[in-house]
N, C-alpha and C positions, 0 to 999 in steps of 0.2 A: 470494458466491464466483463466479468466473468457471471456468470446467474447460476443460481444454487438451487436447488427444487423447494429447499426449505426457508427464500427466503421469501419476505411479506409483500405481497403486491403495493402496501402504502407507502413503503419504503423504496422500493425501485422506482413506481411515479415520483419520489421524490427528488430523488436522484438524478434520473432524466429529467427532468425540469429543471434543475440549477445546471444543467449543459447546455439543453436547447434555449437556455434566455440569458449567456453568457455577452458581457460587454462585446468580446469578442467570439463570434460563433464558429465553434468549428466545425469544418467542412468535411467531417466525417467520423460515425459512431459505431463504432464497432462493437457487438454486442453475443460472449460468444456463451450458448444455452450449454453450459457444464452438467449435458445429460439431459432426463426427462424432466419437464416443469409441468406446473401447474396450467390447469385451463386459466384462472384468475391474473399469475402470471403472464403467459401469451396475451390475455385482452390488453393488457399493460402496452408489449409490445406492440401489437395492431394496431392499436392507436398513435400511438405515436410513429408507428410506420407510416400509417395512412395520413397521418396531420404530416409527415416531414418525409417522402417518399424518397427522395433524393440525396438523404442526410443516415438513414442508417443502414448497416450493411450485418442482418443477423446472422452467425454462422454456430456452429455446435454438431454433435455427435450423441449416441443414443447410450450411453453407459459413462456415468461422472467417473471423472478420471483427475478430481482434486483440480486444486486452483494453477499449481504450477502448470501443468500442462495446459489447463484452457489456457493462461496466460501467452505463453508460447503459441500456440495454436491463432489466437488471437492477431496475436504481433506479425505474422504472416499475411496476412486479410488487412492489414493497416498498408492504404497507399503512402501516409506519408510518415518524413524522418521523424518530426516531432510528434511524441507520443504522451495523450496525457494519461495516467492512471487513474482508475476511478473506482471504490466498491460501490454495489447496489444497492446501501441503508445508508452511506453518507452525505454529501449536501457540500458542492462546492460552491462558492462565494461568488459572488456574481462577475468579480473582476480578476478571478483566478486566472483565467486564460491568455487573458491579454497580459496581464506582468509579469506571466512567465515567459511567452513566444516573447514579448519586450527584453527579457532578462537573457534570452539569448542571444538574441539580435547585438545586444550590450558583449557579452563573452562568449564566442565563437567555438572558445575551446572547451569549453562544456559539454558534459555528458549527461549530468542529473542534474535538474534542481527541483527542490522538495520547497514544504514553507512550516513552520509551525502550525499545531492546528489544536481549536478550541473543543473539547469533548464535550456533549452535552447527554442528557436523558429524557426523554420526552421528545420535547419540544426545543428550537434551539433559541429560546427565550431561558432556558434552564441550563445553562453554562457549568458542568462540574469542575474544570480546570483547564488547562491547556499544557498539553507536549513540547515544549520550545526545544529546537536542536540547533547544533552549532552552523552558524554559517559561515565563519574562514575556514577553507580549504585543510589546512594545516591540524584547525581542530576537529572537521572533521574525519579528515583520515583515522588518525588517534581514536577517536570516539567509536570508531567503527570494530575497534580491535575487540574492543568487549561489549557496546550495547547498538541498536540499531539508531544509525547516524542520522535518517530518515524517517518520513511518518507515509509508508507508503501510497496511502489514498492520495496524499496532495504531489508525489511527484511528477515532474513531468520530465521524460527522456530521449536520447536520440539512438532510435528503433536500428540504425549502422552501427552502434557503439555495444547494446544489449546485447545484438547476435555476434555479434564479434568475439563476444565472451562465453559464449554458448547459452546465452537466455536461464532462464529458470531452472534449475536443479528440479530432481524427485523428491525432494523430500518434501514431508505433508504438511508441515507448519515451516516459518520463516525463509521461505523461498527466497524475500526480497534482501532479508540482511547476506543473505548466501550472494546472489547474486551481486550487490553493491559492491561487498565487500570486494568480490575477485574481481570488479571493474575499480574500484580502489587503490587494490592489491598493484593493477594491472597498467596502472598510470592515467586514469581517467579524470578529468577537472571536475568538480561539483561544487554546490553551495547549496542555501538553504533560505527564504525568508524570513528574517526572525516576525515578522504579521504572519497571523493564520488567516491562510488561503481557503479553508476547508471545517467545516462539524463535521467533528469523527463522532457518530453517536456509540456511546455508550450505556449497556443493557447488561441484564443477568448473561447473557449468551458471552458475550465479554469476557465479564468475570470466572465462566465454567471451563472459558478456552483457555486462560492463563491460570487454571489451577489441573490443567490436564496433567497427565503426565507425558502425554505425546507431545505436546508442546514444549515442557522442560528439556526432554527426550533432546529432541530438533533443535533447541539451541543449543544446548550443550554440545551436539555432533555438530551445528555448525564450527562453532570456535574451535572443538576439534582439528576442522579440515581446514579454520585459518592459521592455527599452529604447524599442521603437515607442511602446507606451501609455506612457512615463514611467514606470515604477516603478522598473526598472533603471537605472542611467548605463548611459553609453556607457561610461566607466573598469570596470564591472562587468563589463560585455559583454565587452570586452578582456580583462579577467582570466581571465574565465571559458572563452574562447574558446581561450585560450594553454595555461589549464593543461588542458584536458580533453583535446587536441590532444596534449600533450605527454605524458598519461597515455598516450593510444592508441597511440603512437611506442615506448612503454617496453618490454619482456621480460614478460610476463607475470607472474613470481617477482617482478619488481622491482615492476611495481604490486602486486602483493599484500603485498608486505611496506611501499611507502606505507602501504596502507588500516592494516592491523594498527600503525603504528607511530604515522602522525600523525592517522589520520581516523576511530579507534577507542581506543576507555579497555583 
């Protein structure tokens, strides 16, 4: 997990708690302070240092330096190969852990596997939809050429395989579609759950990131740079260029009710 200053202490306790009471537990939490935090934040942490002394390993630096980098930064401090990703306001499923470490155990030659995931707001008794992604190999290579093939809170990957590809890009939004993608690109095996593994919570903060323009920005320059190395067309690039463009242009109500109507089940 990477920690943000800005986010909410009820939401990180949540977060650590569907890890620390996972079917399967993992045997190490890496937790790296992306900068200065809150005092309410850190009591978050202490606690559960203190309740699980053995179990997390806090790491961070004094000046945020965005999510890529702690991401990176992170993955270093991680003893082992299987890595799960986690943000700090989602909520994974209590048997996330195990049927994914199961799911490799099963395909050897995997590099990612992700799962669908249910968004909710509130509470996760309040279900707005769910993100389903492709999980044959094949579709999701393809998928990857223009949308993100992955939901990145639920993936899980092997931390030899990431650095192999040089980890997280700079750029400040969609690190993870950049990064798959060139392990993709790159010959890497994946799949995907079609069950969601994971509440991705959705909030106004959601909605303000996907009507940024730094966000439109950053995808757009992604599929840029999968057209440079060949993985995208140029037809892709133009698609993708057009419609993100044209999301950013829109009412905000009006891309919101896109997402809910064509880009969610």
């Amino acid at each position: 997990m990477a920690l943000y200053i800005k986010e909410k202490p009820e939401y990180l306790n949540l977060a650590i708690k569907s890890m620390v009471e996972q079917t399967l537990k993992p045997d190490e939490i890496v937790i790296v302070k992306d900068g200065e935090i809150t005092v309410e934040l850190q009591a978050i942490l202490d606690y559960y240092t203190e309740e699980y002394p053995k179990l997390f390993n806090i790491v961070g630096y004094e000046r945020n330096m965005g999510l890529g980098f702690a991401l990176n930064y992170g993955l270093k401090h991680c003893k082992n190969d299987l890595v799960a990703r986690m943000d700090t306001d989602d909520i994974s499923k209590p048997n996330r852990c195990m049927k994914q470490v199961k799911a490799f155990e099963r395909f050897p030659d995997c590099a990612i596997i992700g799962s669908a995931v249910e968004e909710f707001y509130g509470n996760t008794d309040n279900i707005t939809g769910c993100r389903a992604v492709p999980s044959d190999y094949i579709e999701i290579y393809q998928f990857a050429k223009r949308r993100s093939a992955f939901n990145h809170p639920s993936v899980m990957y092997r931390k030899s395989k990431v650095l192999e590809f040089g980890g997280y890009s700079t750029l400040r939004r969609n690190q993870d579609v950049d990064l798959f993608g060139r392990m993709l690109y790159g010959g890497c095996k994946a799949t995907n759950f079609k069950e969601s593994l994971l509440w991705f919570r959705s909030d106004e903060n959601l909605a303000k990131r996907r009507k940024s323009w730094e966000n439109t920005w950053s995808y757009i320059e992604t599929i840029r740079r999968f057209w440079r190395i060949g993985y995208s067309s140029f037809f892709d690039f133009v698609i993708v260029a057009g419609a993100q463009t044209l999301m950013y242009l829109m009412p905000i109500n009006v891309q919101n009710l896109i997402y809910r109507i064509f880009l969610r089940k």
